[in-house]
DSSP file (Angstrom, degrees, kcal/mol; ACC not computed):
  #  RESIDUE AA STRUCTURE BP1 BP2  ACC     N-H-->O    O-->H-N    N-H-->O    O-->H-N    TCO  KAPPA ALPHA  PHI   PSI    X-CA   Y-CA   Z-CA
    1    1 A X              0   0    0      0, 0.0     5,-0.1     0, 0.0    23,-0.0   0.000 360.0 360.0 360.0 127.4  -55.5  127.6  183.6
    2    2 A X     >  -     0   0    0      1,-0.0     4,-0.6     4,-0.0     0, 0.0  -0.087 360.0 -94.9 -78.9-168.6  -54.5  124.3  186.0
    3    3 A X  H >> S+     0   0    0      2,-0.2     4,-2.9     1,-0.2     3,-2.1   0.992 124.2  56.1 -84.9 -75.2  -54.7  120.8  184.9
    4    4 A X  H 3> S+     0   0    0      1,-0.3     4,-1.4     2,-0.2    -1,-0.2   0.614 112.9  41.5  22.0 -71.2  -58.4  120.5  186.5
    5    5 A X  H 3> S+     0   0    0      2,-0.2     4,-0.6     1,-0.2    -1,-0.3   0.684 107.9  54.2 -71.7 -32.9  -59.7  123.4  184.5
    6    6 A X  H <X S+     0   0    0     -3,-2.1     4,-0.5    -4,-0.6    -2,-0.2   0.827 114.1  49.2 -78.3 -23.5  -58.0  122.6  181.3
    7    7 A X  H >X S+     0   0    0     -4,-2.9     3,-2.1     2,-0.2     4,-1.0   0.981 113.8  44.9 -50.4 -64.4  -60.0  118.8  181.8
    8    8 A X  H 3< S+     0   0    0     -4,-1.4     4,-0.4     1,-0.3    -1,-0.2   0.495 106.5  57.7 -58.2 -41.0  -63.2  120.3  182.5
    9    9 A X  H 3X S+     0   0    0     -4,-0.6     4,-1.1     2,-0.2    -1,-0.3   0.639 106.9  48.3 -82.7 -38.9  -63.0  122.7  179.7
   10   10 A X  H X< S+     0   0    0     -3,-2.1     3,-2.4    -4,-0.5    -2,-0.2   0.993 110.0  55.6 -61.3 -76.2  -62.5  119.8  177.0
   11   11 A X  G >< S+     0   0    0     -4,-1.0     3,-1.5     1,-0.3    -2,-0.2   0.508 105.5  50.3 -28.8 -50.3  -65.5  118.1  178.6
   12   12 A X  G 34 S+     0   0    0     -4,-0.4    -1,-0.3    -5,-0.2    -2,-0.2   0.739 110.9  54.3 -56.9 -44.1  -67.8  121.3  178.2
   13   13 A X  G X<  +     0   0    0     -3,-2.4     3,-1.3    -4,-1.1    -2,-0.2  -0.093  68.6 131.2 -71.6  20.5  -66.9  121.3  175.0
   14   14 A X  T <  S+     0   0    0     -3,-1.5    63,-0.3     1,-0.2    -1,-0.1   0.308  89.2  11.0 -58.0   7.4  -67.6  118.1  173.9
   15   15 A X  T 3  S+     0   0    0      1,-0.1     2,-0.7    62,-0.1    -1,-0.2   0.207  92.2 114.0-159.5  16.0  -69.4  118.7  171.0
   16   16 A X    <   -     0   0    0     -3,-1.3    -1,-0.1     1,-0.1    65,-0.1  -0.870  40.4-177.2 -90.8 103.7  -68.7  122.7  170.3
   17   17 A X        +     0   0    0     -2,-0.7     2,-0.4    -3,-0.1    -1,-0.1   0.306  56.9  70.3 -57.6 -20.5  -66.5  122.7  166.9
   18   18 A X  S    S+     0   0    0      2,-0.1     2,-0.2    66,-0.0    63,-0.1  -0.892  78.4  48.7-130.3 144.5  -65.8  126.4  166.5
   19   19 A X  S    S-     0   0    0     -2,-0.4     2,-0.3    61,-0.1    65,-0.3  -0.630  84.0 -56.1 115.8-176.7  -63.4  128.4  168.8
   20   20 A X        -     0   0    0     -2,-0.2     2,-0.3    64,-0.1    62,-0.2  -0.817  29.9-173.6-114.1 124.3  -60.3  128.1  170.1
   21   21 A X        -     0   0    0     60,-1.6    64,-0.6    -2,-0.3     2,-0.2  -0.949  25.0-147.6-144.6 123.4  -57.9  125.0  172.6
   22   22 A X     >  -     0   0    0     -2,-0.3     4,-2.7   124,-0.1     3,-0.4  -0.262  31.7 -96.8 -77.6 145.4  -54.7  126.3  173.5
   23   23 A X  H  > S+     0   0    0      1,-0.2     4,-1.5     2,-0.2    59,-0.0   0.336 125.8  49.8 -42.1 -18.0  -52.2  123.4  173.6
   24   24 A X  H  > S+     0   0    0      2,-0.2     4,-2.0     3,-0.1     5,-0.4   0.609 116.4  50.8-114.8 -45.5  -52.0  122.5  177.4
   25   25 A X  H  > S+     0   0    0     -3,-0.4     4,-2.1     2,-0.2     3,-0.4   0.988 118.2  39.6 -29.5 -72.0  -56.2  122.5  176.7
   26   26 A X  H  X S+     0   0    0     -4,-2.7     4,-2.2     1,-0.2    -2,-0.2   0.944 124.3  37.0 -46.2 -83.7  -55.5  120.1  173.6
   27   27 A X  H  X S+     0   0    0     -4,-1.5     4,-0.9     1,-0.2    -1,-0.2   0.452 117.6  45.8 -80.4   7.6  -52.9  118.1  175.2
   28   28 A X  H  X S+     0   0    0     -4,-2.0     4,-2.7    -3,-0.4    -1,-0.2   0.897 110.1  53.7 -85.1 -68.6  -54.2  117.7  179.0
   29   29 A X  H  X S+     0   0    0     -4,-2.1     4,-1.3    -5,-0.4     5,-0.2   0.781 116.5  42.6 -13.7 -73.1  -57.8  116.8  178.0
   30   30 A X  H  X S+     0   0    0     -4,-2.2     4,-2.3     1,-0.2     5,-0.3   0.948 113.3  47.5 -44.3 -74.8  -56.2  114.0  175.8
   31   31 A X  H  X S+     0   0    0     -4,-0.9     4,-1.4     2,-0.2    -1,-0.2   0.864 112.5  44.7 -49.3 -41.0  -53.6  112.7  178.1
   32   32 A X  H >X S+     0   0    0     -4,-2.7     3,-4.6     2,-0.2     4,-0.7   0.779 116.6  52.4 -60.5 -89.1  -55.9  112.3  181.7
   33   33 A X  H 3X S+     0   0    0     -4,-1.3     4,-2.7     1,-0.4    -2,-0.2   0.417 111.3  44.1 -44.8 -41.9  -58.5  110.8  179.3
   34   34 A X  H 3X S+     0   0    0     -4,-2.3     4,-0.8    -5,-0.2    -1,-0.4   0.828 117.0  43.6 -40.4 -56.4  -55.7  108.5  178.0
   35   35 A X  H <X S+     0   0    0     -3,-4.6     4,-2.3    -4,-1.4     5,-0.2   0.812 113.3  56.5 -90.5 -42.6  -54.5  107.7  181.5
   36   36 A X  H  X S+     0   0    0     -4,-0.7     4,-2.6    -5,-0.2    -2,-0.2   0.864 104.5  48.0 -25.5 -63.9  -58.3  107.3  182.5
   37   37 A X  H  X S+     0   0    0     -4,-2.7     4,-3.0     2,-0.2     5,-0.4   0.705 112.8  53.4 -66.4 -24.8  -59.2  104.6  180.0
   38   38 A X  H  X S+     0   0    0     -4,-0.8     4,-1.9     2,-0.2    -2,-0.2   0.997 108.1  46.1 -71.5 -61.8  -56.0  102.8  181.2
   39   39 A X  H  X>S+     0   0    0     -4,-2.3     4,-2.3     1,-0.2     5,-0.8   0.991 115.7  50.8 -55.5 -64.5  -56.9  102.9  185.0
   40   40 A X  H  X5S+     0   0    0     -4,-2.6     4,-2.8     1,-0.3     3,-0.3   0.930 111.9  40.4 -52.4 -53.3  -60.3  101.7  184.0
   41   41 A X  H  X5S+     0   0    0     -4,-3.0     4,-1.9     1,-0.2     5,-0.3   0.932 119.7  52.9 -63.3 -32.5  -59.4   98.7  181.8
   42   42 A X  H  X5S+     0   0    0     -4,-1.9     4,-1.9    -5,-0.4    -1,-0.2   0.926 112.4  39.2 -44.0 -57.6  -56.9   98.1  184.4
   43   43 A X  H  X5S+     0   0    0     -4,-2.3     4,-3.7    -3,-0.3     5,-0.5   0.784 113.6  52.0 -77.3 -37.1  -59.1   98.2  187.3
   44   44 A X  H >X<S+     0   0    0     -4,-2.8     4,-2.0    -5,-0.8     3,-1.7   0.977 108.5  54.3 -74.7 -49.2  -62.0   96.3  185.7
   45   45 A X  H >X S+     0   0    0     -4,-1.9     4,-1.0     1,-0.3     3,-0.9   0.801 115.7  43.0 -36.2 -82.1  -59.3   93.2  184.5
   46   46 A X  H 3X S+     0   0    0     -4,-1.9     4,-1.7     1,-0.3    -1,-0.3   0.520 107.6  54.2 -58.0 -18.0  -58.3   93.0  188.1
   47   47 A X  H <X S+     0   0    0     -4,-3.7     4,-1.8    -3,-1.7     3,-0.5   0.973 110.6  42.7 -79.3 -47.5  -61.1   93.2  189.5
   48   48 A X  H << S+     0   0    0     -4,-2.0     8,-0.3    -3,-0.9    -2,-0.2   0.608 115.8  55.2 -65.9   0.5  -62.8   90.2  187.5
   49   49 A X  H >< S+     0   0    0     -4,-1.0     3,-0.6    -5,-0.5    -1,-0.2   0.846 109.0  44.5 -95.8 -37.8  -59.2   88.2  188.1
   50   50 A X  H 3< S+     0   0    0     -4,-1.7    -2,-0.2    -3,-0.5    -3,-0.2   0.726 114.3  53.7 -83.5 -26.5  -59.5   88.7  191.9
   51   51 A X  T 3< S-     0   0    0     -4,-1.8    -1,-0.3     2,-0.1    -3,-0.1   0.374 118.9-111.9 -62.5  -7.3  -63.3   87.6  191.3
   52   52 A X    <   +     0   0    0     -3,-0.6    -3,-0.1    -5,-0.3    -2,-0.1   0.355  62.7 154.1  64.2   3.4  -62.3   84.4  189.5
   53   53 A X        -     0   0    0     -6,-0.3     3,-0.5     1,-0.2    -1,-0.3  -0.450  41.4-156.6 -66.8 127.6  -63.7   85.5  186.0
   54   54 A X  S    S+     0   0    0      1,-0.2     3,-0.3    -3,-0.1    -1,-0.2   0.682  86.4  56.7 -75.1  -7.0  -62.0   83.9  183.6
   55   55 A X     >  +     0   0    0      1,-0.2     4,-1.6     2,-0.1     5,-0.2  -0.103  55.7 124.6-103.0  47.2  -63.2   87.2  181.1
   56   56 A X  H  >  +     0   0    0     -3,-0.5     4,-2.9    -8,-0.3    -1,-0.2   0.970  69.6  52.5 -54.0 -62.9  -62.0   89.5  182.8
   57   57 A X  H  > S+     0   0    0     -3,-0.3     4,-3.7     1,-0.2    -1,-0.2   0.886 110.4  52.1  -9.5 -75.7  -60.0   90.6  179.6
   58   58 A X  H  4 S+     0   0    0      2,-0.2    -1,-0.2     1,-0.2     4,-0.2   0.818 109.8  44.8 -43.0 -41.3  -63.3   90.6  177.7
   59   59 A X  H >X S+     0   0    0     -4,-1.6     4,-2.5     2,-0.2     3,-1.3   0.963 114.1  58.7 -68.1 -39.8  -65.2   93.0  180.5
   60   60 A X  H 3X S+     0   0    0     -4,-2.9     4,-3.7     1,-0.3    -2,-0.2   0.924 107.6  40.5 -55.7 -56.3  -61.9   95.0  180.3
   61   61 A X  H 3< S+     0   0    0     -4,-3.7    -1,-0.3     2,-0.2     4,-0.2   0.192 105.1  63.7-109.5  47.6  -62.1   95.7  176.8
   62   62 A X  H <> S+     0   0    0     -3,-1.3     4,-3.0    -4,-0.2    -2,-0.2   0.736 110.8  47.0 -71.8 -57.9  -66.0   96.3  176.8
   63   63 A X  H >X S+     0   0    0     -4,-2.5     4,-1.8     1,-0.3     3,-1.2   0.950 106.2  52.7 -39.5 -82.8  -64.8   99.0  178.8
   64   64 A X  H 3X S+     0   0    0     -4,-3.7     4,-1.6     1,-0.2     3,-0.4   0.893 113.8  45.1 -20.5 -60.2  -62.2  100.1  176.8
   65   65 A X  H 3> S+     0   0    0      1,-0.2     4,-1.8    -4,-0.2    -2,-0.2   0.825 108.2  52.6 -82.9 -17.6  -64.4  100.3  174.0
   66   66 A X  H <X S+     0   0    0     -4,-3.0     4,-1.8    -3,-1.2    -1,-0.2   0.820 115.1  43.9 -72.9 -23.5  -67.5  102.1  175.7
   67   67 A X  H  < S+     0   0    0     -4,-1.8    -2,-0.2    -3,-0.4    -1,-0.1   0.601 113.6  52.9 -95.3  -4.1  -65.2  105.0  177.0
   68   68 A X  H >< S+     0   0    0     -4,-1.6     3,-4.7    -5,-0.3     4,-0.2   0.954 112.6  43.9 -53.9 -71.7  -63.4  105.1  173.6
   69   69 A X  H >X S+     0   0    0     -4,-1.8     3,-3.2     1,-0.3     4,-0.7   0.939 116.9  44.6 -52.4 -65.8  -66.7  105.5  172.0
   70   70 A X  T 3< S+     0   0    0     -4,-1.8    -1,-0.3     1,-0.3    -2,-0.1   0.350 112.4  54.9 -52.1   8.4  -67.8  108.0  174.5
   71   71 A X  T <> S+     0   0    0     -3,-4.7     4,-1.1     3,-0.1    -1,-0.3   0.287  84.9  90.9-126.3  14.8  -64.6  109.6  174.2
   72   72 A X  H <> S+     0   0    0     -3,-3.2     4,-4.7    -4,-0.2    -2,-0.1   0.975  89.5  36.4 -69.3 -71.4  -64.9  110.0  170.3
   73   73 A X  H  X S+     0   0    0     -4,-0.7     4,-2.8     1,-0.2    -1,-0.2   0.702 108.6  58.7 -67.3 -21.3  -66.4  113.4  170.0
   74   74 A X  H  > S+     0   0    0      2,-0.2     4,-2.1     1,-0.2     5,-0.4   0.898 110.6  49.8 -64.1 -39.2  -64.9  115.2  172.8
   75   75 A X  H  X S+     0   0    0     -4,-1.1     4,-3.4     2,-0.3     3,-0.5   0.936 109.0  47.2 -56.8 -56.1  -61.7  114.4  171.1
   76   76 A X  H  X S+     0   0    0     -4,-4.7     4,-3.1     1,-0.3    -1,-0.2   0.900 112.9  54.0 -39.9 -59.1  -62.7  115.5  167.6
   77   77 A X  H  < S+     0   0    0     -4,-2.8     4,-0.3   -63,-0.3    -1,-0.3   0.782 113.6  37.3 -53.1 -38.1  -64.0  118.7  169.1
   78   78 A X  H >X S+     0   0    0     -4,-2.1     3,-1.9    -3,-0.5     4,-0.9   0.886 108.6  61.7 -76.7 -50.0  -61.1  119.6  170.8
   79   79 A X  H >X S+     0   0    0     -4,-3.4     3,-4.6    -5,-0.4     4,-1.0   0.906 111.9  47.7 -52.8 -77.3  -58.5  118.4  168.2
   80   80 A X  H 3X S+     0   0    0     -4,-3.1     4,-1.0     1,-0.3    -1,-0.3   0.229 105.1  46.0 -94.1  37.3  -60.1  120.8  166.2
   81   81 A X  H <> S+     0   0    0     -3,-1.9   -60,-1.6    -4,-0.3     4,-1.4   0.449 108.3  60.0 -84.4  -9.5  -60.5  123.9  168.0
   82   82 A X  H << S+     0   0    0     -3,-4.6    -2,-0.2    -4,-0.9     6,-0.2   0.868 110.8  53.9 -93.4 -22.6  -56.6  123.2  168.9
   83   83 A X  H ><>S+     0   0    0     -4,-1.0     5,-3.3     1,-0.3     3,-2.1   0.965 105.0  43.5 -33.6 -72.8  -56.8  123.4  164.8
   84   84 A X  H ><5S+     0   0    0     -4,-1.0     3,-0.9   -65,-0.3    -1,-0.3   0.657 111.7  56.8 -72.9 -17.1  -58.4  126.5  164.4
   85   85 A X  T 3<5S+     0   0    0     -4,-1.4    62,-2.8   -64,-0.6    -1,-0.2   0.359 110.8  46.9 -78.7  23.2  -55.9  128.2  167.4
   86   86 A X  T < 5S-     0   0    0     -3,-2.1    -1,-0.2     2,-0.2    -2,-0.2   0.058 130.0-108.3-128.6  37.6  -52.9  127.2  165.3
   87   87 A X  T < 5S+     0   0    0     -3,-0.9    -3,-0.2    60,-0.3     2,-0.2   0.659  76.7 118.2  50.4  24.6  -54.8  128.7  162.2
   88   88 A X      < -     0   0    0     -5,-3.3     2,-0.5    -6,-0.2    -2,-0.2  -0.592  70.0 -91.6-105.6 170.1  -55.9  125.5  160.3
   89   89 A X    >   -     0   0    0     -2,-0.2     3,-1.3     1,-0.1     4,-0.2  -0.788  33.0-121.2 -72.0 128.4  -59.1  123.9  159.3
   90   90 A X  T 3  S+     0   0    0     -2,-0.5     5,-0.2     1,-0.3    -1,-0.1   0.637 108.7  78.5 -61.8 -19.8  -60.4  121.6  161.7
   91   91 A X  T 3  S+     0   0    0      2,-0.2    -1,-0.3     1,-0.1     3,-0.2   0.512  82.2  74.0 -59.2   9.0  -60.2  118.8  158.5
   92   92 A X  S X> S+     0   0    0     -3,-1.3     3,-2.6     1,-0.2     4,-0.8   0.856 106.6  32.0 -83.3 -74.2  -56.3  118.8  159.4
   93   93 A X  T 34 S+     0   0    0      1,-0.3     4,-0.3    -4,-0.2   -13,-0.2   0.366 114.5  51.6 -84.9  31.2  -57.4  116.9  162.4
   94   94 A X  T 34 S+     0   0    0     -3,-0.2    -1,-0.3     2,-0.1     4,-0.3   0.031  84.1  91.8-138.8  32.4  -60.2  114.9  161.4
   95   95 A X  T <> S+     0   0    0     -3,-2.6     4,-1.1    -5,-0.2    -2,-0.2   0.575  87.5  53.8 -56.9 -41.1  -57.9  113.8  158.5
   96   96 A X  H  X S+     0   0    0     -4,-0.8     4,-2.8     2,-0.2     5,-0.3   0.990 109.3  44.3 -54.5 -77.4  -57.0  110.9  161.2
   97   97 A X  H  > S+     0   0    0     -4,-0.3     4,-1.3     1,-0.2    -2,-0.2   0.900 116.7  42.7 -36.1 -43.1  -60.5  109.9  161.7
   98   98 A X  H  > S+     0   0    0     -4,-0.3     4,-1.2     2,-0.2     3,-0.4   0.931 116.6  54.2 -78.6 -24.2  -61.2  110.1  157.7
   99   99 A X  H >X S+     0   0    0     -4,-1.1     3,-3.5     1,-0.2     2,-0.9   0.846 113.5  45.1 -70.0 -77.4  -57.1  107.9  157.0
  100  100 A X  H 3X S+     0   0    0     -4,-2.8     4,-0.8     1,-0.3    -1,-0.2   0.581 112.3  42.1 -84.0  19.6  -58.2  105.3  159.3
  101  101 A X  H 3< S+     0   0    0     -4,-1.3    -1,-0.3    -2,-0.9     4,-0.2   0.551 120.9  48.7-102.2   4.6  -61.9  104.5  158.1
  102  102 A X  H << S+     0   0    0     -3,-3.5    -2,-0.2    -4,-1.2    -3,-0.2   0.439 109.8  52.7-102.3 -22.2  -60.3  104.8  154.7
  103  103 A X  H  X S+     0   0    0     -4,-0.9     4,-2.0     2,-0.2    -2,-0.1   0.883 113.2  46.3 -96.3 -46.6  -57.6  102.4  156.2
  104  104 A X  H  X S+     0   0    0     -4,-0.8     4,-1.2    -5,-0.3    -2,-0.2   0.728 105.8  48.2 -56.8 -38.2  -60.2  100.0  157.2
  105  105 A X  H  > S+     0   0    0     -4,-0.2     4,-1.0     2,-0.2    -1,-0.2   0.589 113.2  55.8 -93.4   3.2  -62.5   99.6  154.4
  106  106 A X  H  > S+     0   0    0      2,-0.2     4,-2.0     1,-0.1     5,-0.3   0.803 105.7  48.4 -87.7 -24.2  -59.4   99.1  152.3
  107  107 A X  H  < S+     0   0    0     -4,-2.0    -2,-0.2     1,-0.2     4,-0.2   0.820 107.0  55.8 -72.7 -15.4  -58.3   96.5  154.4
  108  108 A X  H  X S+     0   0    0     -4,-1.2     4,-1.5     2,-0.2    -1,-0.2   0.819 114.2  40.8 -75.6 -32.3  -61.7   94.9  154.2
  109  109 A X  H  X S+     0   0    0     -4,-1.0     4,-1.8     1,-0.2     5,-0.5   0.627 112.5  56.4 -74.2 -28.5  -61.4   94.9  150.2
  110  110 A X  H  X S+     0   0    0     -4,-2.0     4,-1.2     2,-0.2    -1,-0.2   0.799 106.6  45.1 -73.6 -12.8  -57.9   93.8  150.6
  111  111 A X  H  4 S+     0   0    0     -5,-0.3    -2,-0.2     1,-0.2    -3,-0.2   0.912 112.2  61.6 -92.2 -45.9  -58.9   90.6  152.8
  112  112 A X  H  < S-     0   0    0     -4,-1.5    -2,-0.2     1,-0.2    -1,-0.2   0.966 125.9  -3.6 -50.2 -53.2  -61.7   90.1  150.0
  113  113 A X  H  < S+     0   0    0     -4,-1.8    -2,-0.2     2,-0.1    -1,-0.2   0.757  95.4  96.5-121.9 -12.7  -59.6   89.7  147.2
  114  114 A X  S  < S-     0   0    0     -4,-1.2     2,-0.2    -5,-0.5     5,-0.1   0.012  70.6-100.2 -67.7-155.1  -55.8   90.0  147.3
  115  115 A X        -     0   0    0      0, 0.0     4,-0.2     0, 0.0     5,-0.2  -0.590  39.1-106.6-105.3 132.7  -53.3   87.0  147.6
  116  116 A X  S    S+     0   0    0     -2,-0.2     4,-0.2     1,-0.1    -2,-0.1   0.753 118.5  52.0 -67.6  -6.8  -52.0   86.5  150.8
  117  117 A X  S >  S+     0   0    0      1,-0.2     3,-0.8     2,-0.2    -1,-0.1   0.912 113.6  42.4 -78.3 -40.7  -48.4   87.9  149.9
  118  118 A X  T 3  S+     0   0    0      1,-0.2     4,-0.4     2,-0.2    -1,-0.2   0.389 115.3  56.2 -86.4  12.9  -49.8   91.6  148.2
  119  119 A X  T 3> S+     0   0    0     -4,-0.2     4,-0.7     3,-0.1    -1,-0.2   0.488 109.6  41.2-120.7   8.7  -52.3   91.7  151.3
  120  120 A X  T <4 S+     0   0    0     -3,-0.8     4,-0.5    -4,-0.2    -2,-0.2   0.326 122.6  42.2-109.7  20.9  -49.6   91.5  154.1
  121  121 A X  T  > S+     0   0    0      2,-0.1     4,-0.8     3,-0.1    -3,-0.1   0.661 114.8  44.3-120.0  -6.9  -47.6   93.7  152.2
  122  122 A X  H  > S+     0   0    0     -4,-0.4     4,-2.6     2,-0.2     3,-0.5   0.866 115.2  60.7 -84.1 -62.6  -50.4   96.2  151.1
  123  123 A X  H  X S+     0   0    0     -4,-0.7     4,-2.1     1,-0.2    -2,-0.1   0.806 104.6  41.9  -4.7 -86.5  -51.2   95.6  155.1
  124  124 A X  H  4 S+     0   0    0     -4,-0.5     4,-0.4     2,-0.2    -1,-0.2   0.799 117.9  49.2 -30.7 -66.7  -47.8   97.0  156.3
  125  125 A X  H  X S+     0   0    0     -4,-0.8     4,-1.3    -3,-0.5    -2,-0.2   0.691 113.7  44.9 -68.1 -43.5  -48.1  100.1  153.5
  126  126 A X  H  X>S+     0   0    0     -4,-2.6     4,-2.0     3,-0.2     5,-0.6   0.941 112.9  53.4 -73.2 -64.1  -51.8  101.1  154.6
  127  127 A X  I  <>S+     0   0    0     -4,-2.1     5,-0.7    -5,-0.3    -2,-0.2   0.770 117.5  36.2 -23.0 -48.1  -50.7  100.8  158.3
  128  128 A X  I  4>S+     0   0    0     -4,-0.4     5,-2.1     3,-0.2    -1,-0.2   0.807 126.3  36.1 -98.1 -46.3  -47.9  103.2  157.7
  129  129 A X  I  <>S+     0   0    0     -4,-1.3     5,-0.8     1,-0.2    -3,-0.2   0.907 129.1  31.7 -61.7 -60.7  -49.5  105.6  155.1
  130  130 A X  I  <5S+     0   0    0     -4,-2.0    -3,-0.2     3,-0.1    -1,-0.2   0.192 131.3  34.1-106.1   9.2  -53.1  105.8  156.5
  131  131 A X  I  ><S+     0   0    0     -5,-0.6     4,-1.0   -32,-0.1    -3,-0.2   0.648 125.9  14.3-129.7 -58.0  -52.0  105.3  160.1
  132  132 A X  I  ><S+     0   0    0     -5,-0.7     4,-1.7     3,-0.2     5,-0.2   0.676 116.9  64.9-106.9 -13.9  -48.7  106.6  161.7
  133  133 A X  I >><S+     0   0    0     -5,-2.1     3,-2.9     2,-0.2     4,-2.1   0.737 119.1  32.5 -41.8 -93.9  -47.8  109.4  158.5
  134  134 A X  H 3><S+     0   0    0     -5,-0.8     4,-2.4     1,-0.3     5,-0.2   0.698 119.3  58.0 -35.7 -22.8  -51.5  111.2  159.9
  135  135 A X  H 3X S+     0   0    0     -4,-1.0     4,-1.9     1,-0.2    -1,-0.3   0.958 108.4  34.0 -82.8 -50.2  -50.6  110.2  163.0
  136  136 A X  H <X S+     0   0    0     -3,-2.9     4,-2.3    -4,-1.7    -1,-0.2   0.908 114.8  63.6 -58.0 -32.0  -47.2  111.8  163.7
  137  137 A X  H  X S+     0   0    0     -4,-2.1     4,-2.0    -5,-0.2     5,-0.3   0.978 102.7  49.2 -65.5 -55.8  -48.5  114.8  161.5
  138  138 A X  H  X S+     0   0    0     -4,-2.4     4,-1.8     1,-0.2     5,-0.3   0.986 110.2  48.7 -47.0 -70.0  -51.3  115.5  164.2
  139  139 A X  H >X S+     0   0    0     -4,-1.9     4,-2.3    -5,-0.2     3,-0.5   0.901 112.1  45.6 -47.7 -36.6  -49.0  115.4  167.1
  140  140 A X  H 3X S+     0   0    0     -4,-2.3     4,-1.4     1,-0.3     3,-0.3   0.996 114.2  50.1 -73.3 -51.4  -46.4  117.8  165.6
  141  141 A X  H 3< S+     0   0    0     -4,-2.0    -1,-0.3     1,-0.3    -2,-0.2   0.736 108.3  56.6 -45.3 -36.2  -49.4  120.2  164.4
  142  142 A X  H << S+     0   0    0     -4,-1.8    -1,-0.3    -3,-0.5    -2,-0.2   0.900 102.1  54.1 -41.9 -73.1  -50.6  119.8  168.1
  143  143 A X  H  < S+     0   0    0     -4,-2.3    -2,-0.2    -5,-0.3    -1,-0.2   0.545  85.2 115.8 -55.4 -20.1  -47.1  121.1  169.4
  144  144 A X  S  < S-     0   0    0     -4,-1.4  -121,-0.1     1,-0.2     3,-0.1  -0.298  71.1-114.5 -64.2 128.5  -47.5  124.1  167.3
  145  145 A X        -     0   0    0      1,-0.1    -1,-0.2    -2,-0.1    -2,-0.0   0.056  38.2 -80.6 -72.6 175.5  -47.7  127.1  169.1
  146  146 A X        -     0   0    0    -60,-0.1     2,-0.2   -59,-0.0   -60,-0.2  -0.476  41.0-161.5 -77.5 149.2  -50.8  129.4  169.3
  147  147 A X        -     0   0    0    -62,-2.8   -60,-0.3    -3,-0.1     2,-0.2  -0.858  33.5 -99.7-120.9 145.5  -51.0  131.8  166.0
  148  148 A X        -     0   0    0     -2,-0.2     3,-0.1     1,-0.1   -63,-0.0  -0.576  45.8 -96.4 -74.3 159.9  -53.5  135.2  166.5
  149  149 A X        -     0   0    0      1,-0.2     2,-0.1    -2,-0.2    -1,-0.1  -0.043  52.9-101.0 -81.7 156.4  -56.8  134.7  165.1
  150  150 A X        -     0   0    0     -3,-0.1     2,-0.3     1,-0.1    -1,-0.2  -0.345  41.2-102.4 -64.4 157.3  -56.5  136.4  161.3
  151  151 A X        -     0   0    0     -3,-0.1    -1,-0.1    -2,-0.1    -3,-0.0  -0.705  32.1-124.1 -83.1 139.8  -58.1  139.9  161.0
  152  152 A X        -     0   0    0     -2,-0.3     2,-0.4     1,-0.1    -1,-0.1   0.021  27.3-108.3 -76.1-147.5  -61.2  139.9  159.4
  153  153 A X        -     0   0    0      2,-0.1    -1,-0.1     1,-0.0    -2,-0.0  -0.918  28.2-175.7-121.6  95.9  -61.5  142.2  156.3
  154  154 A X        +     0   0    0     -2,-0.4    -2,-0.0     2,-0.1    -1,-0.0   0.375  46.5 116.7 -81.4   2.8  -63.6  145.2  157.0
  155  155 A X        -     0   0    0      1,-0.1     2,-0.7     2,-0.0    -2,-0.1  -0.326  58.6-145.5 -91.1 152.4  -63.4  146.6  153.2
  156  156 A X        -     0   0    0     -2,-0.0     2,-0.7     0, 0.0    -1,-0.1  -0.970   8.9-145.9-116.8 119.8  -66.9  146.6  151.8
  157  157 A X              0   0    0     -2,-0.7    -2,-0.0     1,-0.1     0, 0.0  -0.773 360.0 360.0 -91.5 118.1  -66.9  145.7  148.3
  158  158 A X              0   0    0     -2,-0.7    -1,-0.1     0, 0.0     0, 0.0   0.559 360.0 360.0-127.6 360.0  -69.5  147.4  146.2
């Protein structure tokens, strides 16, 4: 499958949960989209600097954040079909998604009530825990090559 095909394929599958994304699927989709969002914030800053806006920044990351948003579910979907070809349940990768809205409303409780010393040091520990643990664990899981699908069980129990 080219690079092209393996884009295309994500994209098609923006919202299909069950099946199978091969690793080159998984990790092209991600990376152009990645490389996309960049060239777009990129482009739209410069263009509103070469216009004379002084918010250019600001337009830039409106952008950023509408092709994030719009980029949410393809992601999900894909991450976990690349799940289910490496023979997990697709909650392995939307274990990310659930650490960092878990990361967030603790930081919102933390901001409510700690001390500032135990909430930049709770800060630091949620960051690490709920953010780059899942986060390295996804990529490696990622890298894992494709497993064949299990056999179903044909025995009929009666």
């Amino acid at each position: 499958m080219t690079v092209w095909q393996c884009f295309v394929q994500g994209w098609k599958g923006y919202v299909k949960f069950e099946g199978r994304a091969t690793r080159k699927e998984f990790w092209v989709f991600t990376l152009v989209n990645i490389l996309l969002m960049i060239l777009l914030t990129g482009t739209v800053a410069t263009v509103m600097a070469l216009a004379g806006n002084p918010y250019g920044v600001f337009y830039a990351g409106m952008a950023y954040t509408v092709y994030a948003l719009a980029l949410a579910l393809p992601i999900l979907a894909v991450g976990i079909r690349r799940m289910h070809d490496i023979n997990r349940s697709g909650w392995w990768f939307g274990g990310v998604y659930l650490a960092g809205i878990v990361s967030r409303l603790l930081n919102m409780i933390l901001m409510e009530y700690a001390s500032p010393e135990t909430y930049v040091w709770m800060k630091i520990t949620l960051g690490i825990v709920l953010g780059w643990i899942p986060l390295l664990a996804m990529i490696y899981l990622c890298c894992v090559k494709s497993k064949p699908a299990p056999e179903a069980d044909n025995h009929i129990v009666r």
